[in-house]
N, C-alpha and C positions, 0 to 999 in steps of 0.2 A: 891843399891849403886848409881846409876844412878841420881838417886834423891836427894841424898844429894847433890851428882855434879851439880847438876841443882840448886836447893836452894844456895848454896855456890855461885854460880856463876851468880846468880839473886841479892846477897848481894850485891859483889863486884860491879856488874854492877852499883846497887844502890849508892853505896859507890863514884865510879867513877864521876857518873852524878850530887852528893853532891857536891863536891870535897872533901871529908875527904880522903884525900891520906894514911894517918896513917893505916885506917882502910881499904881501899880497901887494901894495901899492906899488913896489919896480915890476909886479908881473902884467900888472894891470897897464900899466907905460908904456911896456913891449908890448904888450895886445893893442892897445892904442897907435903907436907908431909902427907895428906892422898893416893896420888896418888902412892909413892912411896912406902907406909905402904901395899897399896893392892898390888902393882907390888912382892913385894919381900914376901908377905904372899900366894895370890892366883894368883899367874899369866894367871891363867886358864880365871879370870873373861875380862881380855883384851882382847877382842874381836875386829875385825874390826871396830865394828859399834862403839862402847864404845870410842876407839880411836881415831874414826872421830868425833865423839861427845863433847870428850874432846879440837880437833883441832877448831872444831865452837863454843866453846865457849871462848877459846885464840883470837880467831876472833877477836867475838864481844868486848873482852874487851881491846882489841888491837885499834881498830877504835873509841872506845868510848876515849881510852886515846886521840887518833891522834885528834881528836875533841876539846877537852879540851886544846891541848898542840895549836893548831891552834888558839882557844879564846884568849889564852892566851898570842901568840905571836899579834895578835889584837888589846888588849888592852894595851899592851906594846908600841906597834908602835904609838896609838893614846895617852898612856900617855907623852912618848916622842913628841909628835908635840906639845902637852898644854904646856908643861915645853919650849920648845923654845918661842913659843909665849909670852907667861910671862914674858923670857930673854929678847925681842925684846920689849916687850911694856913697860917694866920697865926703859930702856936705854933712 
């Protein structure tokens, strides 16, 4: 099981570092509603370690968004200073 959650969460990372939002957010669904398919079928297999496992990979793809959403506010800032410039030299 471990392993699907690792695969699963290797997509999404992937997914993330694309930026295909669409698809990291259905990978991320399936990771979600499988989590909760084993919680309420074997709750035996949540383990400490299983748990922590699942929290370092929310991590990573927690920081890999905050990275993205950082680009993003980047090039937002720098397309806004073009677009004034433009207003300014066109005047």
């Amino acid at each position: 099981m471990r392993l699907q959650f690792e695969e699963l969460n290797h997509h999404i990372a992937s997914a993330i570092t694309d930026k295909n939002f669409s698809r990291a957010i259905a990978l991320d669904t399936a990771r979600q509603d499988a989590l909760k398919d084993l919680c309420l079928k074997d709750p035996a297999l949540i383990d400490e370690g299983f748990f922590t496992f699942i929290e370092h990979c929310a991590g990573e793809n927690a920081s890999l968004i905050s990275q993205i959403q950082n680009d993003m506010e980047e090039l937002t800032t720098k397309s806004s200073q073009q677009m004034r410039m433009q207003v300014a030299y066109s005047r």
